[in-house]
C-alpha positions as CSV (number, residue, x, y, z in Angstrom):
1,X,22.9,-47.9,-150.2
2,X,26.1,-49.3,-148.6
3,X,26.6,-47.4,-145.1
4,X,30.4,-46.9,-144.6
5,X,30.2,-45.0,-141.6
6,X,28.3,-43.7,-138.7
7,X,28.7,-40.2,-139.9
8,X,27.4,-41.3,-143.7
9,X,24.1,-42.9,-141.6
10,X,23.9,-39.8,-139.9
11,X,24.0,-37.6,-142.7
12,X,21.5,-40.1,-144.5
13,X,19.1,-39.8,-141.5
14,X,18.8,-36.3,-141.5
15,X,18.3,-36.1,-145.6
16,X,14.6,-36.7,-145.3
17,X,12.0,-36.1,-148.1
18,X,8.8,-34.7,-147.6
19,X,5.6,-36.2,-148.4
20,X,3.3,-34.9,-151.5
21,X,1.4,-31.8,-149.8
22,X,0.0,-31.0,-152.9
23,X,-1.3,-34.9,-153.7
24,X,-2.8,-35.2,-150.1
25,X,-5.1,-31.8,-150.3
26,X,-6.6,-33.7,-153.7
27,X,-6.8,-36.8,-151.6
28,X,-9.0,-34.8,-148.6
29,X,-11.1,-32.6,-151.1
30,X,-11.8,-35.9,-152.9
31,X,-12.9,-37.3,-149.5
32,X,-15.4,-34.3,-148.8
33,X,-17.4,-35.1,-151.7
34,X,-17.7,-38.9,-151.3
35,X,-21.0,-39.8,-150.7
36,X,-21.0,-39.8,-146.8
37,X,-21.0,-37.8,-143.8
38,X,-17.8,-35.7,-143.5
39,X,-15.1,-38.2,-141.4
40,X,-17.7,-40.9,-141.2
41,X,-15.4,-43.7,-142.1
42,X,-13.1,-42.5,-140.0
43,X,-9.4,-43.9,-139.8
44,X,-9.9,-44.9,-143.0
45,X,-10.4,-41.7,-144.6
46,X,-6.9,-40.3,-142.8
47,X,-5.1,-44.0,-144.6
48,X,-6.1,-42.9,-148.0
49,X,-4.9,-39.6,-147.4
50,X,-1.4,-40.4,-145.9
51,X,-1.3,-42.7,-148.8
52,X,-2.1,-40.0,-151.3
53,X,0.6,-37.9,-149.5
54,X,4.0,-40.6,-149.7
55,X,2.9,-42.1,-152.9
56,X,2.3,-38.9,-154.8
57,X,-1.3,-39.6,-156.4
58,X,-4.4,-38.3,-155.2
59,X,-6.0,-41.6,-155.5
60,X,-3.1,-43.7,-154.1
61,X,-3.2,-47.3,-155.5
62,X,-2.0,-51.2,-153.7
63,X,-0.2,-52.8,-156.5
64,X,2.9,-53.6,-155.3
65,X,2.8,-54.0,-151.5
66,X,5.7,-56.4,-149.5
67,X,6.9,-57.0,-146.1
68,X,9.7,-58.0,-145.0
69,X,10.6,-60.4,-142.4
70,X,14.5,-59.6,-141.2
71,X,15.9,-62.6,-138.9
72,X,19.0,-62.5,-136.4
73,X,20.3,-64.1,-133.3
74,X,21.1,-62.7,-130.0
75,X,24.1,-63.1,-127.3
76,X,22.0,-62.1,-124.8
77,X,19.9,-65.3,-125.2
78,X,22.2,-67.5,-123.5
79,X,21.6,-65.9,-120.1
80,X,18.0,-67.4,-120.2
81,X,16.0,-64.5,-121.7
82,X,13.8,-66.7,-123.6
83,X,11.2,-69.6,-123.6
84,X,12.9,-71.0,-126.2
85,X,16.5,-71.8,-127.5
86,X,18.4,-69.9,-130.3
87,X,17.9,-72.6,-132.8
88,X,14.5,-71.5,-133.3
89,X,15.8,-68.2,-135.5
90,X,16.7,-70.5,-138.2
91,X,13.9,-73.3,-137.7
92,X,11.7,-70.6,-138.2
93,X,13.0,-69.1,-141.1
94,X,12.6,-72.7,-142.5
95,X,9.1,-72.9,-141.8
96,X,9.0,-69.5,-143.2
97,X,10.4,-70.7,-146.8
98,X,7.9,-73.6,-146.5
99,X,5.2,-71.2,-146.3
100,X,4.1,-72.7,-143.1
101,X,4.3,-69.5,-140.5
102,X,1.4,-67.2,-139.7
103,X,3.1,-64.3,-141.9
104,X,3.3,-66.9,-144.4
105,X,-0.9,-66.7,-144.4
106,X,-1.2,-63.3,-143.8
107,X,1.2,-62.0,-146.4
108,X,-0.9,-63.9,-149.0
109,X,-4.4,-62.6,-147.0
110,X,-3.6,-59.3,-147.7
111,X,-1.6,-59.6,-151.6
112,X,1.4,-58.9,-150.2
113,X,4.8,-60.4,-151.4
114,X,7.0,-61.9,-148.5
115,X,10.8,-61.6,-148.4
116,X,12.8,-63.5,-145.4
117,X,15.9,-61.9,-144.7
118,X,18.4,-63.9,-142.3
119,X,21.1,-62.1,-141.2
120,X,24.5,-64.1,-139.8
121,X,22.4,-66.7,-137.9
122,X,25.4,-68.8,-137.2
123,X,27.1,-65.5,-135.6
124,X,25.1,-64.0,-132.6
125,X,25.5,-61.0,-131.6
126,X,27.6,-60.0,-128.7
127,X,26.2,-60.4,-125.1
128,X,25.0,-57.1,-124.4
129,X,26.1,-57.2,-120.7
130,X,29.8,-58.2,-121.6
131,X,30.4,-55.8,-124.5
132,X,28.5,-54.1,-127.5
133,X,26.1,-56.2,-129.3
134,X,27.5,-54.9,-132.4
135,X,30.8,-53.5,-133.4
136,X,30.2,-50.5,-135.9
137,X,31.0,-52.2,-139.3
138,X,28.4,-55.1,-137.9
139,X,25.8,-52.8,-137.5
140,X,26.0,-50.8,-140.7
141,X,26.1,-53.5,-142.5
142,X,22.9,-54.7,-140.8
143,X,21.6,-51.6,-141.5
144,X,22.5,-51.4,-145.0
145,X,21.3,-54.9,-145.5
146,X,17.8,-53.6,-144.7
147,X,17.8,-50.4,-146.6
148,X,18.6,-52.7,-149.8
149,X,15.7,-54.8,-149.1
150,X,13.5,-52.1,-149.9
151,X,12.6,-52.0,-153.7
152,X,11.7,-48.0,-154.9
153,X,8.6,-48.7,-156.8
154,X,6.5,-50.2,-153.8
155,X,3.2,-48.6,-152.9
156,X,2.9,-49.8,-149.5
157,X,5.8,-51.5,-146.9
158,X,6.2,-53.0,-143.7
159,X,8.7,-55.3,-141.6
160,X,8.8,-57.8,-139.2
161,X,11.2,-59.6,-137.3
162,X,12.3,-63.1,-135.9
163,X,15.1,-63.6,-133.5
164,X,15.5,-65.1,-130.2
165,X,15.9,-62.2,-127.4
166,X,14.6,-59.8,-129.0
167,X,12.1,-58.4,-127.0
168,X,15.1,-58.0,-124.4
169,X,17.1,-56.4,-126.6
170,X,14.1,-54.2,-127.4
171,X,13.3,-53.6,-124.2
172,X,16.9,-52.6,-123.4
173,X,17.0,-49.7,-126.0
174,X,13.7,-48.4,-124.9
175,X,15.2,-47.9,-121.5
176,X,18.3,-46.2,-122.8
177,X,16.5,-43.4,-125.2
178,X,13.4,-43.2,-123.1
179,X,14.4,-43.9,-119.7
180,X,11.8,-45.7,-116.7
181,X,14.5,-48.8,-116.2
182,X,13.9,-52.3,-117.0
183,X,10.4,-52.8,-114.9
184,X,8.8,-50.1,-117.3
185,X,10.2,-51.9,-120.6
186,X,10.7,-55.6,-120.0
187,X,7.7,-58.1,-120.8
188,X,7.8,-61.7,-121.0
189,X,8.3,-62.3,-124.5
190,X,7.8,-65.5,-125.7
191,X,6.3,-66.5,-122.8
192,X,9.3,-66.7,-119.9
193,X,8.0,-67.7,-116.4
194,X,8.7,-65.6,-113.4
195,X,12.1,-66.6,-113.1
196,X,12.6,-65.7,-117.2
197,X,11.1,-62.2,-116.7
198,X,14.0,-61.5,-113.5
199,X,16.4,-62.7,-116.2
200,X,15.5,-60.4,-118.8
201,X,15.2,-57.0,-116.4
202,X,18.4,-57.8,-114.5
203,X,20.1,-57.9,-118.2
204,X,18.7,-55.1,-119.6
205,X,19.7,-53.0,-116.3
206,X,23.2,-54.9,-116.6
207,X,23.4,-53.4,-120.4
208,X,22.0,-49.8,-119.5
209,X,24.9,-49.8,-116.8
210,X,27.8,-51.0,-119.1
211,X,26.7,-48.8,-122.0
212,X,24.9,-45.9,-119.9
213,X,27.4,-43.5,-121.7
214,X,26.6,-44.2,-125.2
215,X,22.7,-42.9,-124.9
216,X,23.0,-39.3,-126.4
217,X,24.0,-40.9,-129.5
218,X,20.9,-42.9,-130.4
219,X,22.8,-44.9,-133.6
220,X,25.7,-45.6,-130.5
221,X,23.4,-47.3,-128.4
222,X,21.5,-49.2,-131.0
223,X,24.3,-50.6,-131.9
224,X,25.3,-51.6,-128.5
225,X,22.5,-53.1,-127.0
226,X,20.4,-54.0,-130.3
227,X,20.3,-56.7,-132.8
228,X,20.9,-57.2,-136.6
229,X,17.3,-57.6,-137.4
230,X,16.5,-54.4,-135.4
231,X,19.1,-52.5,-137.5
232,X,17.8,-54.0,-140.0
233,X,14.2,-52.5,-140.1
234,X,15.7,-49.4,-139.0
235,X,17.8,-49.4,-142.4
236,X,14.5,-50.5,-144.0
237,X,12.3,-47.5,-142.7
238,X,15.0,-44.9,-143.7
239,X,14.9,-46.6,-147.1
240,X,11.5,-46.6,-147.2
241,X,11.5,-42.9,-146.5
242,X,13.5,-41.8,-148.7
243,X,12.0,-43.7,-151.5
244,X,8.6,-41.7,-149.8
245,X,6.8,-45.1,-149.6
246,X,3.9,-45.3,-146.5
247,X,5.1,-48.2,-144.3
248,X,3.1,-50.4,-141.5
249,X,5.3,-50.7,-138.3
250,X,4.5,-54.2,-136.9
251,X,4.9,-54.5,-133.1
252,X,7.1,-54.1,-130.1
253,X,10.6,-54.9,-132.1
254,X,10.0,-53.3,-134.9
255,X,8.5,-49.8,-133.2
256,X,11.6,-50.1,-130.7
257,X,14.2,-50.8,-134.1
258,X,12.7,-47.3,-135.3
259,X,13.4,-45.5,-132.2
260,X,16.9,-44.2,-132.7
261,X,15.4,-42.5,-136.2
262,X,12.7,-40.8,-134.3
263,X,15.6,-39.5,-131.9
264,X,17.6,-37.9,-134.9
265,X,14.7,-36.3,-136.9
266,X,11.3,-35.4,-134.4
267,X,9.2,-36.5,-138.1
268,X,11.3,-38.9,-139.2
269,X,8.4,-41.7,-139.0
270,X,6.5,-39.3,-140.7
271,X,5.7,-41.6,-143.9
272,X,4.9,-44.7,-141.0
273,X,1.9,-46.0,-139.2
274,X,1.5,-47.9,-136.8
275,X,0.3,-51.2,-137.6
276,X,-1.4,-52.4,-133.8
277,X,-0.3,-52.4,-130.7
278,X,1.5,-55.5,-128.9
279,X,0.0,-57.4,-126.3
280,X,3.7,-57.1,-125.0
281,X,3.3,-54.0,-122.3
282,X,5.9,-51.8,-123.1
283,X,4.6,-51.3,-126.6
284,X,1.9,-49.6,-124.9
285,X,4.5,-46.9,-123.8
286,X,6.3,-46.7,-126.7
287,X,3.6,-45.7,-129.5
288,X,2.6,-42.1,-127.6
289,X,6.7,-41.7,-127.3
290,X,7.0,-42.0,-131.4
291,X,3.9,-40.1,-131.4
292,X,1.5,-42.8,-133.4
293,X,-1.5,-44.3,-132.9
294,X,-1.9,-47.5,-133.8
295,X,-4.5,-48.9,-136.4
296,X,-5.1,-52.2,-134.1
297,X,-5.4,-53.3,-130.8
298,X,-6.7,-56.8,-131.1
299,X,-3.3,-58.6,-128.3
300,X,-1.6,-59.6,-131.5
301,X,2.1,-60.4,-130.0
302,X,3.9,-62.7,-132.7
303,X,5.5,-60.5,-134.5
304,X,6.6,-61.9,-137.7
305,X,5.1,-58.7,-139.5
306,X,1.6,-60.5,-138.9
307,X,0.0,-57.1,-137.3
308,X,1.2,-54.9,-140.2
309,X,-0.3,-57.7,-142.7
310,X,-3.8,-57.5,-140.6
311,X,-3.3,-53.4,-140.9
312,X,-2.5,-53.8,-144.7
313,X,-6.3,-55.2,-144.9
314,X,-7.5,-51.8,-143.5
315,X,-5.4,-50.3,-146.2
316,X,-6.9,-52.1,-148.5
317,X,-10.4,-51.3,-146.9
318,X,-9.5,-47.8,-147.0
319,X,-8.4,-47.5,-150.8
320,X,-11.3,-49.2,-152.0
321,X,-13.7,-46.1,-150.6
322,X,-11.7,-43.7,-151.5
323,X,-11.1,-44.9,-155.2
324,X,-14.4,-46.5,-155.6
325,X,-16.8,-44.6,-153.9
326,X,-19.4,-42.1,-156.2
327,X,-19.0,-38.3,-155.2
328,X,-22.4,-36.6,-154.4
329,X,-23.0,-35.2,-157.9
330,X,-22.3,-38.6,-159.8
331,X,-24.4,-40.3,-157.6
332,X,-27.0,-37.5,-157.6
333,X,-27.3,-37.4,-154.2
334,X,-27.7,-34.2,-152.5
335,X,-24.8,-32.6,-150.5
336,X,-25.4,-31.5,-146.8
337,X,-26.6,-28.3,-146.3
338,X,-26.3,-27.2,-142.7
């Protein structure tokens, strides 16, 4: 879908299919007579039922699973946000076509197909402190650029994200749609020293002050102080969506990309999970604010997709009891009885 407007997006946003009501009751009936104690596998029993519920089928299936890893470079960066320079967008999406990333080796880990997505790398987005990021036609075309990566017959989705000042960029929108400033938001990133982080929180409080007026309209202010990989996986999860596929939400970026979604529509992450949660601190505040709960928590903080790839595993984990498992009276085991 090609996004002409801010008003077709809108419209778009608020167009939401439910999941399979019908499909998920199978799924939990089929769960009560596994042969276990009721809810004794815990999180995995509520995976196989939300994946019963967005792909239709009481017992869901992982055939054709794919991340996608969306790539785009930041204005911003050049005012020292980062450990490291903006030529590293597009010398990592080399290594990623070499196969020699961490999402390269976690993609294949858990039989999911990779697709790299770079978006304008030789065109960074506008500094963020100076004037929007993104005009509108950039961003929708961002946006659409992700909602096309998104094939309809997937069973399970997720996306990641490389680009240089990002996680400022992510910590800027934050602050606009949730508020706190840029102390509650801003981490170091890459790894900035105490000098980098000061950077990073007095740009993010320079962009909420230039563009302070746009925050009641969430898809205004994404474009203004986000980038075209964020707008990207926001495109992506709205496709994802509406083609009711279940989708892993990687880290900090990506949950932060979603946010102006979850502003439009209070359940329109409904069909996501969240894959971990960042070793980068304001993902800690942002889960409980998009109401999830994250699978992980192990201080993954690449990004890349890798936490969604790990979470895939427990996906995997979870499918394989609920498909595979005996019920009570094939097993002849004897149900509980008090």
């Amino acid at each position: 879908m090609i996004f002409s407007t801010l008003d077709d997006l809108r419209a778009a946003c608020r167009d939401l299919p439910a999941g399979d009501e019908a499909a998920a009751a199978a799924a939990l009936a089929r769960q009560a007579v596994l042969t276990k104690p009721p809810g004794s596998l815990g999180r995995l029993e509520d995976l196989a039922v939300w994946l019963a519920r967005w792909q239709g089928r009481a017992i869901p299936r992982l055939d054709q699973v794919s991340i996608a890893v969306f790539a785009g470079n930041h204005g911003i960066a050049a005012r020292g946000v980062s450990a490291f320079p903006i030529e590293v967008t597009a010398q990592m999406v080399a290594n990623y076509a070499a196969g020699g990333a961490a999402i390269n080796r976690l993609a294949e880990t858990a039989g999911a197909t990779l697709t790299v997505v770079p978006l304008d790398l030789d065109r960074p987005t506008a500094d963020f402190t100076k004037a929007p990021a993104m005009d509108e036609g950039e961003f929708l075309a961002a946006v659409s650029a992700g909602y096309a990566a998104v094939a309809p017959d997937l069973d399970l989705f997720a996306v990641g994200e490389m680009g240089i000042g990002n996680t400022t960029a992510a910590a800027a929108l934050c602050a606009a749609l949730l508020g706190g400033g840029a102390a509650r938001w801003v981490g170091r990133g890459s790894g900035v020293d105490d000098h980098g982080l000061s950077r990073k929180r007095d740009a993010v409080e320079a962009g909420l002050a230039r563009h302070g007026a746009k925050v009641a309209d969430p898809l205004a202010i994404a474009a203004a102080l986000g980038g075209r990989e964020l707008a990207a996986m926001m495109g992506a999860t709205l496709a994802a969506r509406r083609h009711r596929i279940p989708m892993l939400l990687d880290g900090y970026i990506a949950s932060a990309a979603v946010l102006p979604l979850a502003r439009m529509a209070s359940d329109a992450l409904a069909h996501c999970r969240a894959a971990h949660c960042s070793g980068e601190p304001g993902h800690k505040a942002l889960l409980p604010a998009l109401g999830l709960v994250p699978l992980l928590d192990i201080g993954m903080r690449l990004g890349e997709g890798t936490g969604a790839a790990v979470a895939m595993l427990l996906a995997r984990a979870a499918l394989s009891c609920h498909a595979g498992m005996a019920t009570f009276s094939e097993a002849g085991v004897a149900e509980k009885t008090c």
